[in-house]
N, CA, C and O atoms as a MOPAC input file, in Angstrom:
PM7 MOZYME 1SCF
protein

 N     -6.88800 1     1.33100 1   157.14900 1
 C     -6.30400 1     2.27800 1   158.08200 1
 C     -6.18600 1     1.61100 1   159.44800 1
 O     -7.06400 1     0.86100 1   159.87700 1
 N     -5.23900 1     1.86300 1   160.01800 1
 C     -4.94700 1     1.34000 1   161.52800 1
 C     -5.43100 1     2.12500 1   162.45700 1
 O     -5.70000 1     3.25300 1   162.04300 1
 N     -5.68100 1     1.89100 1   163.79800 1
 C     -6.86800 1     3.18500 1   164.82500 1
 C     -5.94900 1     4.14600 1   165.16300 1
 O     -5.78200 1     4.63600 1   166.28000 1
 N     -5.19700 1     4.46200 1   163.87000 1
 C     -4.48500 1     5.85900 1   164.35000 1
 C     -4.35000 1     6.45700 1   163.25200 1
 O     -3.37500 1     7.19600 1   163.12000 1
 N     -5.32500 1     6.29100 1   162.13300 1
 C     -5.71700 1     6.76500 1   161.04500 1
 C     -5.17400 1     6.99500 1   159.95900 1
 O     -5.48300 1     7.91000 1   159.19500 1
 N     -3.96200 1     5.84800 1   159.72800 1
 C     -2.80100 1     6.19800 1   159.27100 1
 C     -3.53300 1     4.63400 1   158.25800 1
 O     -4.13000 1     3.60600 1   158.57700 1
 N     -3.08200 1     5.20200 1   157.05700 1
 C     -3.14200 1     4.19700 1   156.04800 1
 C     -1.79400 1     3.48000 1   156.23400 1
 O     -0.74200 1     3.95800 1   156.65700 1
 N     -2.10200 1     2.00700 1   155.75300 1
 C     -1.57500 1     1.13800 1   155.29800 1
 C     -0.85600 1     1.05800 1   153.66400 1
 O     -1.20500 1     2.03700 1   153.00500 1
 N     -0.19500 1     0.36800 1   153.11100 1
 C      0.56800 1     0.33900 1   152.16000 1
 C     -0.63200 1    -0.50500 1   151.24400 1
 O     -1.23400 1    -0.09500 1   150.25200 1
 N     -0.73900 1    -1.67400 1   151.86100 1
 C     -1.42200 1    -2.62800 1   150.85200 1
 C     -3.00200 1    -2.57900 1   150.90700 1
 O     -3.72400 1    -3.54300 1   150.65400 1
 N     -3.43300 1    -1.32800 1   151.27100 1
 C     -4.86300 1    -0.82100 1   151.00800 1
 C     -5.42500 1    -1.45300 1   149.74900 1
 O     -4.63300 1    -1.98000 1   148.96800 1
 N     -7.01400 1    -1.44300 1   149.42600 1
 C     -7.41400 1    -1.47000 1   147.94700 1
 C     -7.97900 1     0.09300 1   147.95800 1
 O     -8.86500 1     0.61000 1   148.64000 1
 N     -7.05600 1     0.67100 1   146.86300 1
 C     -7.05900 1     2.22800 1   146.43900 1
 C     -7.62300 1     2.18700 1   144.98400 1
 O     -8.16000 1     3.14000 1   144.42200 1
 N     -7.39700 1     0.78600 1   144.38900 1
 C     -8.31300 1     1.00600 1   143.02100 1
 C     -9.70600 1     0.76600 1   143.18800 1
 O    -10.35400 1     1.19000 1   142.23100 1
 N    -10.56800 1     0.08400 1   144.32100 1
 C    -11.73000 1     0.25300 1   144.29500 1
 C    -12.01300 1    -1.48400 1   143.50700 1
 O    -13.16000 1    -1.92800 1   143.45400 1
 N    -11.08400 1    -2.11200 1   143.07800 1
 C    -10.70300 1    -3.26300 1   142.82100 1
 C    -11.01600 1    -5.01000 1   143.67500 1
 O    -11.08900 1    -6.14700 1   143.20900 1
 N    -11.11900 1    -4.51000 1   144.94100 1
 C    -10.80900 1    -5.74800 1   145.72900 1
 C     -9.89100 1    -6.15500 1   146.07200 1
 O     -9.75000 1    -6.96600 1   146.98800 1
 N     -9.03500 1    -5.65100 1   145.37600 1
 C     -7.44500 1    -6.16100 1   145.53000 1
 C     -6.43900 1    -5.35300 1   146.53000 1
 O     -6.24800 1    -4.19100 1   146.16900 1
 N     -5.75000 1    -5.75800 1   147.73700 1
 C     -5.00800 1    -4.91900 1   148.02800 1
 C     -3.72400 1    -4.88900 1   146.38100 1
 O     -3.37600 1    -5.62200 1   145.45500 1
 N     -3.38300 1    -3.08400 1   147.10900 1
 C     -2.55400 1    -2.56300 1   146.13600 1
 C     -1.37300 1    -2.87800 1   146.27900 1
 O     -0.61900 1    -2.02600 1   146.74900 1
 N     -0.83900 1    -4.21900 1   145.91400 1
 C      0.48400 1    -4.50700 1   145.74700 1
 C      1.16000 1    -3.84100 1   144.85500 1
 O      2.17900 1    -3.54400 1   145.48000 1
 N      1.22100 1    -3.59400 1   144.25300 1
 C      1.46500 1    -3.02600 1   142.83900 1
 C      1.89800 1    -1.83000 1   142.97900 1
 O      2.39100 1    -1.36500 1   141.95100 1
 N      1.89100 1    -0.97100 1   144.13500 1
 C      2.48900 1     0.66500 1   144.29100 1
 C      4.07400 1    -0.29700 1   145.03800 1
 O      4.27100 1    -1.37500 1   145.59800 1
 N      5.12200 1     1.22100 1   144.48100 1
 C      5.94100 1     1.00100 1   144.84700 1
 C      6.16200 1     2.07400 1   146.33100 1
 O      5.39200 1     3.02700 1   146.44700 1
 N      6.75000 1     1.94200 1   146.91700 1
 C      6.89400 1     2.83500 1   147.97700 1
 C      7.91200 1     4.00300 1   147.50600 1
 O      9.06500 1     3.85900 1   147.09800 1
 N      7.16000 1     5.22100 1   147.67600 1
 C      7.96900 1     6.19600 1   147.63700 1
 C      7.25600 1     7.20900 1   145.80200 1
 O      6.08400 1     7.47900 1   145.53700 1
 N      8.27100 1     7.44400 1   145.10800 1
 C      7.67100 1     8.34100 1   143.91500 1
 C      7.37600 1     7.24300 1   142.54400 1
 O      6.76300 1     7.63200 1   141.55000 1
 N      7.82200 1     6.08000 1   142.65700 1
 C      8.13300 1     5.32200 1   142.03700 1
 C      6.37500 1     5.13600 1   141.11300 1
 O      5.45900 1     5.72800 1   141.68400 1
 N      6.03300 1     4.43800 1   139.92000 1
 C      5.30800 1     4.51200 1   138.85200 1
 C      4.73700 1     3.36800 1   139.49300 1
 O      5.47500 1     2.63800 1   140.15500 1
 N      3.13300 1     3.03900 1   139.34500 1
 C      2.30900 1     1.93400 1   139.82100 1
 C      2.11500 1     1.42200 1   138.02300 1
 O      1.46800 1     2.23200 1   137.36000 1
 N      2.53100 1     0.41000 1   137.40800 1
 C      2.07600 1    -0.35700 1   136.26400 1
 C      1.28100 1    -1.10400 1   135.87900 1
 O      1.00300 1    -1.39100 1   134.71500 1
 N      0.76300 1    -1.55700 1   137.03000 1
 C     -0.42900 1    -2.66200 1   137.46300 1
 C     -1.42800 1    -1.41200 1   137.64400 1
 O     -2.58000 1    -1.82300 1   137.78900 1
 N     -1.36700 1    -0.53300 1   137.66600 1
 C     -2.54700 1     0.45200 1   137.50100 1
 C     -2.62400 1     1.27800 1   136.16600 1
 O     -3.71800 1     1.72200 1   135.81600 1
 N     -1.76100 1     1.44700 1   135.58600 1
 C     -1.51800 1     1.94100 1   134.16700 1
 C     -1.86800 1     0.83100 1   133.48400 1
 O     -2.76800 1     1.19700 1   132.72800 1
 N     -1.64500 1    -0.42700 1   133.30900 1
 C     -2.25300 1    -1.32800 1   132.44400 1
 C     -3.93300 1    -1.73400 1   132.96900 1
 O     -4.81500 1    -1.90700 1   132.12800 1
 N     -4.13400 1    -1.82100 1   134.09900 1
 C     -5.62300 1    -1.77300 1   134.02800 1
 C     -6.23300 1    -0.81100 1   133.41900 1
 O     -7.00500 1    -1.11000 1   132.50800 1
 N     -5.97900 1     0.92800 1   133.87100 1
 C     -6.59400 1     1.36700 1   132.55400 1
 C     -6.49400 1     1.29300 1   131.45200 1
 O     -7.49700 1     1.47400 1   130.76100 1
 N     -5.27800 1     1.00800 1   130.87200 1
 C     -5.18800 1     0.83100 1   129.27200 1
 C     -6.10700 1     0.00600 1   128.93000 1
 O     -7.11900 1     0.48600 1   128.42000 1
 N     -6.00900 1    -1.47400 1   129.11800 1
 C     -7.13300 1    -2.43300 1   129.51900 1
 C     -8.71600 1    -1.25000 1   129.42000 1
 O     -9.20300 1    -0.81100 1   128.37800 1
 N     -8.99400 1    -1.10200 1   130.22700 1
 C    -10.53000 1    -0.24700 1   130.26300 1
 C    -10.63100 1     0.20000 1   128.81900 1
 O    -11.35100 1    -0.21700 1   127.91100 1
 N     -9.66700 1     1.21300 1   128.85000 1
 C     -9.69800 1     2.29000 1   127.62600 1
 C     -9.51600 1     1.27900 1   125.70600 1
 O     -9.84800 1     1.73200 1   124.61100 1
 N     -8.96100 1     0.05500 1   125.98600 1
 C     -9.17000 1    -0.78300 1   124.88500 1
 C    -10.38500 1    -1.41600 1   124.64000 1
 O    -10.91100 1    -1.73800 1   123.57500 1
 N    -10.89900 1    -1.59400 1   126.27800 1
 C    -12.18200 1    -1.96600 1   126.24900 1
 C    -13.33900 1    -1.23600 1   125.43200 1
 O    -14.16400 1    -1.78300 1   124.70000 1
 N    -13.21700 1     0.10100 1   125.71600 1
 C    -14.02800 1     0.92700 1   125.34100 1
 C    -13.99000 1     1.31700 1   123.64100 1
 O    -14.78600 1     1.62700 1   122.75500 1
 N    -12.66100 1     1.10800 1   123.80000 1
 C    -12.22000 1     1.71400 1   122.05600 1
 C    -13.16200 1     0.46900 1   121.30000 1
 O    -13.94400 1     0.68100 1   120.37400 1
 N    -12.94300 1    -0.61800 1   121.80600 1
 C    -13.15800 1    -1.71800 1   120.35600 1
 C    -14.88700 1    -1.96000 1   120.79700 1
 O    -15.46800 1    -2.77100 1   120.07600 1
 N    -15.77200 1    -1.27400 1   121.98500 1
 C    -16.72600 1    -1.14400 1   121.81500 1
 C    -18.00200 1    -0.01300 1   121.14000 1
 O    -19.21900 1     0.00900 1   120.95400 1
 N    -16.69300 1     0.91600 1   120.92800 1
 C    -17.25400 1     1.91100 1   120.21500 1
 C    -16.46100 1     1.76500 1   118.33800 1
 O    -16.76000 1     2.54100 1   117.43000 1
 N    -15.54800 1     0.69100 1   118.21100 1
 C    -15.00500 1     0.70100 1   116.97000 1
 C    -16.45900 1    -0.35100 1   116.84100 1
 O    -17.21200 1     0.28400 1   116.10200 1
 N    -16.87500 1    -1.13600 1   117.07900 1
 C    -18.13800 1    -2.16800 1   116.50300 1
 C    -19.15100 1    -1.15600 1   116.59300 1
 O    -19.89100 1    -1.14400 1   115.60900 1
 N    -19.39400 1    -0.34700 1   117.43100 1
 C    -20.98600 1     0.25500 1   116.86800 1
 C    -20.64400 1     1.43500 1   115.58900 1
 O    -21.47200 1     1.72600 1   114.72500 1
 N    -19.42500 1     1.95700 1   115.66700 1
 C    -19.29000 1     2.72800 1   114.49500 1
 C    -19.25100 1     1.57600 1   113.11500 1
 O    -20.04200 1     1.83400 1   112.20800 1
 N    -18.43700 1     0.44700 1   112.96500 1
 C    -18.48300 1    -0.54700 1   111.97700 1
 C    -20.69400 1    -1.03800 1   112.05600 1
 O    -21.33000 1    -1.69800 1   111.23400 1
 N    -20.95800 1    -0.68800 1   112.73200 1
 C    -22.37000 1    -1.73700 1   112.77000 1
 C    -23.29100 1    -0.16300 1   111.97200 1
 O    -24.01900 1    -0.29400 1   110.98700 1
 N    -23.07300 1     1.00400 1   112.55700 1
 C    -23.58200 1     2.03400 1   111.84600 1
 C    -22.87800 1     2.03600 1   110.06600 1
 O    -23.53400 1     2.33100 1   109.06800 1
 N    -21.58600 1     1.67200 1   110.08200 1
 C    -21.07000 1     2.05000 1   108.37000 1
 C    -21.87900 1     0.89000 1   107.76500 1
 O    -22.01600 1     1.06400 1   106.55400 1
 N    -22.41900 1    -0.15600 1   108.18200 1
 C    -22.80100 1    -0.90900 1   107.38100 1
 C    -24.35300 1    -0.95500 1   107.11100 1
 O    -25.03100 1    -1.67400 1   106.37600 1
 N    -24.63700 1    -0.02400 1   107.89000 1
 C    -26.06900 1     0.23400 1   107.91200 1
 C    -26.22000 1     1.35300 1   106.68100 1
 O    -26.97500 1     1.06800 1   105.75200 1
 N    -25.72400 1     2.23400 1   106.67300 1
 C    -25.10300 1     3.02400 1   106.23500 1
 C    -25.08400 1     2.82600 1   104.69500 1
 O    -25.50400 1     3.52600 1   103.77400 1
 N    -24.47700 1     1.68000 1   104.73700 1
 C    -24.19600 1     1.54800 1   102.84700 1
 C    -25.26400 1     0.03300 1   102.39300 1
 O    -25.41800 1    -0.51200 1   101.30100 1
 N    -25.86000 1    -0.29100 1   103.77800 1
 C    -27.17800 1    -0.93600 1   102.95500 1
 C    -27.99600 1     0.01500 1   102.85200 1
 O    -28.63700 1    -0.18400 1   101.82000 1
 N    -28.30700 1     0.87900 1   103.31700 1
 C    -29.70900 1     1.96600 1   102.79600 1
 C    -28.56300 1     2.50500 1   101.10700 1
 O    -28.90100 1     2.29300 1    99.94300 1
 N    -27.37200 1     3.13500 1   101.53200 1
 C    -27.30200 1     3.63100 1   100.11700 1
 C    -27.19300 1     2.83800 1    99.19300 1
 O    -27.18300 1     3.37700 1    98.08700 1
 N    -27.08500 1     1.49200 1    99.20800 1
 C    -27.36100 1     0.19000 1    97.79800 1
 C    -29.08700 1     0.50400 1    98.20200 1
 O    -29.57000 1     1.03400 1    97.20100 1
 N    -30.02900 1     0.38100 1    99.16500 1
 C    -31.64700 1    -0.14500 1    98.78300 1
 C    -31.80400 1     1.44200 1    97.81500 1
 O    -32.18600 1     1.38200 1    96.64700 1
 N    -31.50200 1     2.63600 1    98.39200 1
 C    -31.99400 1     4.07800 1    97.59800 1
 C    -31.18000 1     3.68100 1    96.39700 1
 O    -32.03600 1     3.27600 1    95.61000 1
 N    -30.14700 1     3.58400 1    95.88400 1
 C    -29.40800 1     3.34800 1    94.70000 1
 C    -31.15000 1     2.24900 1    93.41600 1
 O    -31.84900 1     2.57800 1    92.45700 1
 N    -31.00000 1     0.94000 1    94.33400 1
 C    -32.21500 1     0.62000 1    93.41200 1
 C    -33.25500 1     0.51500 1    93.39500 1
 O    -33.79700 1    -0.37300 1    92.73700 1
 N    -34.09900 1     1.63500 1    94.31900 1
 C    -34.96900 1     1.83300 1    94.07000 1
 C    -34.76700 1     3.06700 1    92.97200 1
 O    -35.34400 1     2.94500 1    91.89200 1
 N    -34.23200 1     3.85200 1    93.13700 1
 C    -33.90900 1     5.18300 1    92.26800 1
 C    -33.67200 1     4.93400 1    90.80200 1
 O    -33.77900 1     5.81400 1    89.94800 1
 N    -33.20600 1     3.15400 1    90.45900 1
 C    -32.86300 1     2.80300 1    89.25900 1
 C    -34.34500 1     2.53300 1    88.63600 1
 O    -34.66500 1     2.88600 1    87.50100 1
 N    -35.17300 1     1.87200 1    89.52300 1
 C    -36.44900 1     1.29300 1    89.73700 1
 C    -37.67300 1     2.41500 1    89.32500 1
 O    -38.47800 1     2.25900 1    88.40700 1
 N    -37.57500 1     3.89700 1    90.49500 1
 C    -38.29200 1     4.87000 1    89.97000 1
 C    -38.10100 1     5.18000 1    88.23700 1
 O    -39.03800 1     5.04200 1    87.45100 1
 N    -36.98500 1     5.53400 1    87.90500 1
 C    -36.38900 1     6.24400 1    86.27800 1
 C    -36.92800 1     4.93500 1    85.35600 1
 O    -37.25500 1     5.13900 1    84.18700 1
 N    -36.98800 1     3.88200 1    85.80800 1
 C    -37.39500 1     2.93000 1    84.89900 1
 C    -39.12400 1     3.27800 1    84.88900 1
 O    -39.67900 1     3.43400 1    83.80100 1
 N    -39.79400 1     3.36800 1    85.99400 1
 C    -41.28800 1     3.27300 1    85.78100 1
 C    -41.40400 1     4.96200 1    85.21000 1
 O    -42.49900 1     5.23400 1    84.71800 1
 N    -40.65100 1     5.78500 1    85.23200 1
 C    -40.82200 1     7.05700 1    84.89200 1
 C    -41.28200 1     7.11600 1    83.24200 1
 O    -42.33400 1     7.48200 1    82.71900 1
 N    -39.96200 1     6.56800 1    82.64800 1
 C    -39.88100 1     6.56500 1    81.19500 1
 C    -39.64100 1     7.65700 1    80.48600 1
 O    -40.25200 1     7.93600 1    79.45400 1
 N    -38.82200 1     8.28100 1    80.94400 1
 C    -37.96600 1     9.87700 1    80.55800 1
 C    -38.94000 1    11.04900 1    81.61900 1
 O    -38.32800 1    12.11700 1    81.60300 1
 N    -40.08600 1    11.15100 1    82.40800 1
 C    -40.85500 1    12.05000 1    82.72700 1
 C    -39.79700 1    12.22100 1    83.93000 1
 O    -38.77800 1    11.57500 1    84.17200 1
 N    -40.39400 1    13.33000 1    84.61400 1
 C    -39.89800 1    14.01900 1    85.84500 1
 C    -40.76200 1    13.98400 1    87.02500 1
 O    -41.91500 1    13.79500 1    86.63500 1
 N    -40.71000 1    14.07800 1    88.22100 1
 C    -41.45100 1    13.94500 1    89.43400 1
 C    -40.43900 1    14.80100 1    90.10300 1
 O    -39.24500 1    14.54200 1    89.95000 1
 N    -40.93700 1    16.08600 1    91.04000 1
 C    -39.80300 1    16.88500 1    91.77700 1
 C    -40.17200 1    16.26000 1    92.83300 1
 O    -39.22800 1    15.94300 1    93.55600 1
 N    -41.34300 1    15.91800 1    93.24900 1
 C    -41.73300 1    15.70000 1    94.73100 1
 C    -40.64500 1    14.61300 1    95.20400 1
 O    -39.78500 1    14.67900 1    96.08200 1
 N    -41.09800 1    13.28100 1    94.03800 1
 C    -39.79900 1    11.98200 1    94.27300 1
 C    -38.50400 1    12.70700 1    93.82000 1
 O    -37.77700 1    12.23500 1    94.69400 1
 N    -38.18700 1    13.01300 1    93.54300 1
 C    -36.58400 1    13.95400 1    93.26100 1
 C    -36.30600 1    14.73400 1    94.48000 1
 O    -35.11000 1    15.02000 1    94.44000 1
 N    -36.60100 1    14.99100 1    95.05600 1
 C    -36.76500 1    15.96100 1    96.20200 1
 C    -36.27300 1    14.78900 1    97.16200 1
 O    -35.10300 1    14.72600 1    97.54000 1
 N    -37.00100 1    14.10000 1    97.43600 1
 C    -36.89100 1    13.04000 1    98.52600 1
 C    -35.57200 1    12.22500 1    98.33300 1
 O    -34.82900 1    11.96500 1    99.28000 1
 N    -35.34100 1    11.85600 1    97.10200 1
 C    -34.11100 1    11.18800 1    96.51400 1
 C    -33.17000 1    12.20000 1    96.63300 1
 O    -32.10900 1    11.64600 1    96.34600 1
 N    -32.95000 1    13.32600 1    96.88100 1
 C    -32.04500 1    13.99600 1    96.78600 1
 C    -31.89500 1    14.33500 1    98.59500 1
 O    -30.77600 1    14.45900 1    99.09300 1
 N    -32.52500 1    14.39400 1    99.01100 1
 C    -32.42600 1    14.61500 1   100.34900 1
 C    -31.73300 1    12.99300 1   101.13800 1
 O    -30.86000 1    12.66700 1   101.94400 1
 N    -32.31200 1    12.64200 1   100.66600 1
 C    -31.81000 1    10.84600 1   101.40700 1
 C    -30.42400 1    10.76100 1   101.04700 1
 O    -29.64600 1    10.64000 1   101.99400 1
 N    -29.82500 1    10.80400 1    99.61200 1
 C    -28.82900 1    10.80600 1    99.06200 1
 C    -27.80900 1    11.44500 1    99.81400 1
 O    -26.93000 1    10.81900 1   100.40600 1
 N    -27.96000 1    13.30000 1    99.79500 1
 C    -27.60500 1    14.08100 1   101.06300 1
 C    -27.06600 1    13.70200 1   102.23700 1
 O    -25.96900 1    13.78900 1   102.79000 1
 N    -28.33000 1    13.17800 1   102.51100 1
 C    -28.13800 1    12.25200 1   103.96000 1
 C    -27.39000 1    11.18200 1   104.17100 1
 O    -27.20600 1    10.71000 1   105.29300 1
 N    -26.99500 1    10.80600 1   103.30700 1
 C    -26.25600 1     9.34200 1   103.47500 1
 C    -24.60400 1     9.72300 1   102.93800 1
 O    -23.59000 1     9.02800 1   103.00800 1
 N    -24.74700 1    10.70700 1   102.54600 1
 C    -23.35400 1    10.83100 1   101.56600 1
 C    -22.44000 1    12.20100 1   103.23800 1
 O    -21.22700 1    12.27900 1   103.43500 1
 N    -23.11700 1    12.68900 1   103.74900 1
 C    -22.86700 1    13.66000 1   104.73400 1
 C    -22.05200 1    12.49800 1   106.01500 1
 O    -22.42400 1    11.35600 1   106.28700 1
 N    -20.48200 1    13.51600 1   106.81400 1
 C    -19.92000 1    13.08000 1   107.28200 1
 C    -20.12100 1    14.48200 1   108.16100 1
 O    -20.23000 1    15.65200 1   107.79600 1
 N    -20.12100 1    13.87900 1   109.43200 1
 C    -20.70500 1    12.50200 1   109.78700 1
 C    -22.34000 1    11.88900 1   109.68800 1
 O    -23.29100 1    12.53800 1   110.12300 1
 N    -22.44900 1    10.86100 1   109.19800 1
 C    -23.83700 1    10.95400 1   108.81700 1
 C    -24.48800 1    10.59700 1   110.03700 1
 O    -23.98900 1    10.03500 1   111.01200 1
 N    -25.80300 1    11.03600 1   109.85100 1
 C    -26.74100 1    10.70900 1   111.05300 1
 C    -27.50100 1     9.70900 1   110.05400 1
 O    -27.93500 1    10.16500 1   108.99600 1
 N    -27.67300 1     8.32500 1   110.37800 1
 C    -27.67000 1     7.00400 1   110.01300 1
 C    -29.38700 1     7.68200 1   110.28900 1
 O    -29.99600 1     7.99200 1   109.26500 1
 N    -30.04200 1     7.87100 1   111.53800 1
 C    -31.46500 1     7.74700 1   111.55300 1
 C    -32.18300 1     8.71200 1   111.07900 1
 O    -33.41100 1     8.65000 1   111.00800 1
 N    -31.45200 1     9.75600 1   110.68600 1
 C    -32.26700 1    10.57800 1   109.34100 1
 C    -31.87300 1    10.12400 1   108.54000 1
 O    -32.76900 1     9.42400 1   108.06600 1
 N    -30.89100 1    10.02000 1   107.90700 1
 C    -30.82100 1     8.86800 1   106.80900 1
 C    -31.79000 1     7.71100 1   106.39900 1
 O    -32.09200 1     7.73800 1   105.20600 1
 N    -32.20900 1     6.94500 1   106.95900 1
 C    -32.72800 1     5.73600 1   107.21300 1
 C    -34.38100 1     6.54700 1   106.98800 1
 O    -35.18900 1     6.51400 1   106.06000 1
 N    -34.37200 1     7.05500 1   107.96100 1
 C    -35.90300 1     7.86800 1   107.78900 1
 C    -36.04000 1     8.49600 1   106.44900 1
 O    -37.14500 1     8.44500 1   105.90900 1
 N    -35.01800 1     9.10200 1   105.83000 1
 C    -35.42000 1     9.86100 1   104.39700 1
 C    -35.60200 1     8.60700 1   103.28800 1
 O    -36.42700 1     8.58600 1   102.37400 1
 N    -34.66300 1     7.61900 1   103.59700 1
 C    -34.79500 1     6.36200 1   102.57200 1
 C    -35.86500 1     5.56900 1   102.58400 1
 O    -36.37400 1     4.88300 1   101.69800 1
 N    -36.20000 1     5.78900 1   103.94200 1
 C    -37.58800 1     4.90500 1   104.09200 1
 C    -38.80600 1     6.10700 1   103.18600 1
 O    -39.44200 1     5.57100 1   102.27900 1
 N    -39.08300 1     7.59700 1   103.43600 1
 C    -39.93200 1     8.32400 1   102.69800 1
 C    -39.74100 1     8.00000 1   101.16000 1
 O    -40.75300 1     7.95800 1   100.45900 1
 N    -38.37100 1     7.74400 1   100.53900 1
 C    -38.55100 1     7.78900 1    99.31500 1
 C    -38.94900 1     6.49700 1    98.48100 1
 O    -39.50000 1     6.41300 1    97.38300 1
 N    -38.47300 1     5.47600 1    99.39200 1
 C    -39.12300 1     4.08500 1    99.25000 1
 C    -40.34900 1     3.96500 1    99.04100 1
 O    -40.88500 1     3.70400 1    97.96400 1
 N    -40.89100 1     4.16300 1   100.14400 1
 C    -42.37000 1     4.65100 1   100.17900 1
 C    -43.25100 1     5.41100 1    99.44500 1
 O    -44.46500 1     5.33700 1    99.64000 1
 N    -42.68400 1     6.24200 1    98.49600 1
 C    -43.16500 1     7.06100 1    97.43200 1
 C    -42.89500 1     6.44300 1    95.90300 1
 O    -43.67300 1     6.32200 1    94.95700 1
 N    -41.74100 1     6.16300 1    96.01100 1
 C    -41.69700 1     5.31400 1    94.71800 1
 C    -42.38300 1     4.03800 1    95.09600 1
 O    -43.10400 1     3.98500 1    94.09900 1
 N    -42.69100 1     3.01900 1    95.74700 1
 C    -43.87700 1     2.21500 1    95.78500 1
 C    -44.78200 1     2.50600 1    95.65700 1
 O    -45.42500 1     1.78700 1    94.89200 1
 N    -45.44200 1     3.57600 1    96.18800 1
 C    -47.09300 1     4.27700 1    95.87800 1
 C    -47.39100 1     4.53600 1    94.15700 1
 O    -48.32100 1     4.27600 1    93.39400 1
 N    -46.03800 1     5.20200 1    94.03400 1
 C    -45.90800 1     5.83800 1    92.52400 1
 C    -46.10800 1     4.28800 1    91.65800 1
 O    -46.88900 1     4.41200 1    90.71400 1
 N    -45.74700 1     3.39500 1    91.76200 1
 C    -45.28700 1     2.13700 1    91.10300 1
 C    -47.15000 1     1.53600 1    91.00300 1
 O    -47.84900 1     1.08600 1    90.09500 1
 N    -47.37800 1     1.86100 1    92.53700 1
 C    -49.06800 1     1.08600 1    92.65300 1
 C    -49.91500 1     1.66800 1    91.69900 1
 O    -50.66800 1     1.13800 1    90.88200 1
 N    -49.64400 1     2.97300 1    91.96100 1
 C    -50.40100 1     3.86400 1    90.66300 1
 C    -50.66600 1     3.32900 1    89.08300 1
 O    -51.56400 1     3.09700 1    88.27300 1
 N    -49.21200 1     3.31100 1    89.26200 1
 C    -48.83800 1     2.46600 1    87.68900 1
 C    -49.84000 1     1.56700 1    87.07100 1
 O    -50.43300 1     1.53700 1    85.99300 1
 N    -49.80300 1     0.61300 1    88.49400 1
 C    -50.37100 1    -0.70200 1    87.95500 1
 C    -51.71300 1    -0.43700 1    88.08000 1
 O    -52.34700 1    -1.47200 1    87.87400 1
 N    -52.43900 1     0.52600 1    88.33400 1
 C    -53.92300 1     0.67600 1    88.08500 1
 C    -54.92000 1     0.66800 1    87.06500 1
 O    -56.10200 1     0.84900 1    87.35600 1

């Protein structure tokens, strides 16, 4: 601003550093400000497209580890039934198969049923 409080043309109005060359005088479209945000907003997209890709893959390693452990339980079973481990396997399963999934209940139910069919397995070997 000049000491008569009157802005200037080539101010920095983006907060940038940069004076604003880039406005045209009058009604005319600033593009150098439309592509910086696009810019931002790509920024943001492909940082939220990697944590959604980093969650799907989390995602379908718990449902392959519950897949064999679950093959793992029915094998040490030998036709018998357990609701308690059925219960847990069915809830994790739930959990992982649900859109949108919440990955850390997920993860937490796979870890309980893990954990139970190992105990169940220690038993075994007693």
């Amino acid at each position: 601003m000049d000491r008569d409080g009157v802005g200037r043309g080539d101010e920095d109005r983006e907060g940038d550093g940069r004076p604003d060359s880039g406005r045209v005088p009058g009604p005319g479209l600033d593009l150098a400000r439309y592509e910086r945000l696009a810019d931002r907003a790509a920024g943001r997209l492909a940082k939220a497209v990697a944590q959604l890709d980093r969650l799907r893959d989390r995602r379908d390693e718990l449902a392959g580890r519950l897949r064999g452990y679950h093959v793992l339980h029915q094998h040490a079973l030998r036709g018998e039934e357990d609701p308690e481990v059925d219960g847990l396997y069915l809830r994790a399963h739930a959990l992982l198969r649900a859109r949108p999934c919440d990955v850390r209940a997920a993860e937490a139910a796979v870890d309980a049923y893990t954990r139970r069919v190992d105990d169940h397995g220690e038993g075994d070997a007693r």
